[in-house]
Wavefront OBJ file of the C-alpha trace (Angstrom):
o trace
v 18.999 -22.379 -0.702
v 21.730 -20.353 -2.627
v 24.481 -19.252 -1.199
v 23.439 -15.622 -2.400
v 19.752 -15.905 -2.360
v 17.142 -12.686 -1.799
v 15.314 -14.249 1.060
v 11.828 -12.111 2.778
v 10.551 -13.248 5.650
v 6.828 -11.907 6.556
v 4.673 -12.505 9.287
v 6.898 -14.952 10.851
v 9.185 -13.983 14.636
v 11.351 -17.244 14.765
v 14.296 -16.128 16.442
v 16.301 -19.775 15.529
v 15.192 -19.448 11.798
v 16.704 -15.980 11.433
v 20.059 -16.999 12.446
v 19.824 -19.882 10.420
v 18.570 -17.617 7.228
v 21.456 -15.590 8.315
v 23.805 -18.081 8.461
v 22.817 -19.289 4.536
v 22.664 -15.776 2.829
v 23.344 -12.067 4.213
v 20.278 -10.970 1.915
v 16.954 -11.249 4.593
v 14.576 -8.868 4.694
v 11.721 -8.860 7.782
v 8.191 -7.678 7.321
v 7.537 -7.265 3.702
v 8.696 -8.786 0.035
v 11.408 -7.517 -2.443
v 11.482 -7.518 -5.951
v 13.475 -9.765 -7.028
v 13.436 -12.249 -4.226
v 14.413 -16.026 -4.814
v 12.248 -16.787 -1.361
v 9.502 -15.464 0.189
v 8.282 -17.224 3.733
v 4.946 -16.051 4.826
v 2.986 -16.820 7.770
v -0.496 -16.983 7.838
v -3.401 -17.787 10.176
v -6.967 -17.959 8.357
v -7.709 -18.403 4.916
v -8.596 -14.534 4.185
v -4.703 -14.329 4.400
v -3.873 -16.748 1.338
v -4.962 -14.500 -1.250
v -2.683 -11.515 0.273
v 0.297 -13.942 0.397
v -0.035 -15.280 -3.081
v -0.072 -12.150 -4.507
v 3.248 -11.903 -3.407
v 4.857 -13.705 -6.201
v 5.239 -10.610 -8.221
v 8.372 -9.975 -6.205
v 9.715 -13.603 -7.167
v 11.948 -14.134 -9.964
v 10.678 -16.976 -12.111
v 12.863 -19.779 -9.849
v 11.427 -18.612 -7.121
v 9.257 -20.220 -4.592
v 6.813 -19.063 -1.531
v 6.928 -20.904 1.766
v 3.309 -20.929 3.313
v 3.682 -21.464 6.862
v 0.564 -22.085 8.923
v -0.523 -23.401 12.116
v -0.539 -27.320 12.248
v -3.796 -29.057 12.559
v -5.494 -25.598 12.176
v -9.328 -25.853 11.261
v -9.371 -22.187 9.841
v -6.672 -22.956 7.461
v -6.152 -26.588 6.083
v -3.604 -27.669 3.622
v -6.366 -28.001 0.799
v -7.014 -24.009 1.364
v -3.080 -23.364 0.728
v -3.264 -25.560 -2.333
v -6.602 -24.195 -3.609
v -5.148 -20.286 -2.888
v -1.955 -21.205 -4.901
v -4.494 -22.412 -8.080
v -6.410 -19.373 -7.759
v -3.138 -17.447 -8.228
v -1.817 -19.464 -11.006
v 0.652 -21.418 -8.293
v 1.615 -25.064 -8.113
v 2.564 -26.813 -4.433
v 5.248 -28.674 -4.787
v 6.681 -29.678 -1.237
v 5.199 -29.648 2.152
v 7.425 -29.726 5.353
v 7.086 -29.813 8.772
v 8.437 -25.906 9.966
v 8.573 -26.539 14.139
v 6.369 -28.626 16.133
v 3.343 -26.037 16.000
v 4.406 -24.642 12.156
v 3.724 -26.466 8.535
v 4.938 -25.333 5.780
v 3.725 -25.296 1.793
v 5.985 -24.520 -1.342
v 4.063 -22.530 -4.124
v 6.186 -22.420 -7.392
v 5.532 -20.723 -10.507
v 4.844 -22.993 -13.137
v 7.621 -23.759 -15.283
v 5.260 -22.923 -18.483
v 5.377 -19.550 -17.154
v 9.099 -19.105 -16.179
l 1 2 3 4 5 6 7 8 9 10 11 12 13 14 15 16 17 18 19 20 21 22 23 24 25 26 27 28 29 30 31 32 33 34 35 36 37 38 39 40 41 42 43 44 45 46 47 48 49 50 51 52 53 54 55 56 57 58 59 60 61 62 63 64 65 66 67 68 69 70 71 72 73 74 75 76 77 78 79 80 81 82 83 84 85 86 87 88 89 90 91 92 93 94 95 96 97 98 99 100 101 102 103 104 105 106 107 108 109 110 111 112 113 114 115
């Protein structure tokens, strides 16, 4: 992460990752998206919420990326829905990462054929 970056956080009460968003960039934002964000880090629970959280990347700027963080070994959300919700809204994955020991997490970038 830059220095500088626009950083949203939605969805998501990790005490321990605030202070280390904090500690990266002084430009966080809780509970909803920004135009012009660099990252977006949204949590969801069930597949109904994929489409809401994709639709998010109008606030990205064409670098940007957002982190889909879900519950691991979930059976009403599973990796393939994150990945099929990110194709649906014109998304590529490009990274998956462990978040905490409960939390996964997905990168959805926009394509670089439409940056």
């Amino acid at each position: 992460m830059k220095r500088d970056a626009r950083v949203a956080v939605i969805g998501l009460e990790e005490p321990w990752f605030d202070d280390l968003l904090r500690s990266m960039t002084g430009d966080v934002t809780r509970g909803r998206a920004r135009k012009g964000s660099d990252l977006l880090f949204v949590r969801v629970g069930h597949r109904d919420d994929l489409d809401r959280a994709t639709a998010l990347q109008r606030h990205l700027v064409p670098n940007g990326a957002i982190w889909v963080i879900r519950p691991k070994g979930s059976p009403d959300i599973r990796e393939t829905d994150v990945i099929d919700a990110g194709k649906r809204a014109g998304l590529v994955d490009n990274k998956i990462a462990s978040f905490s020991e409960t939390l996964s997490a997905m990168r959805l970038v926009i394509p670089l054929a439409r940056r």
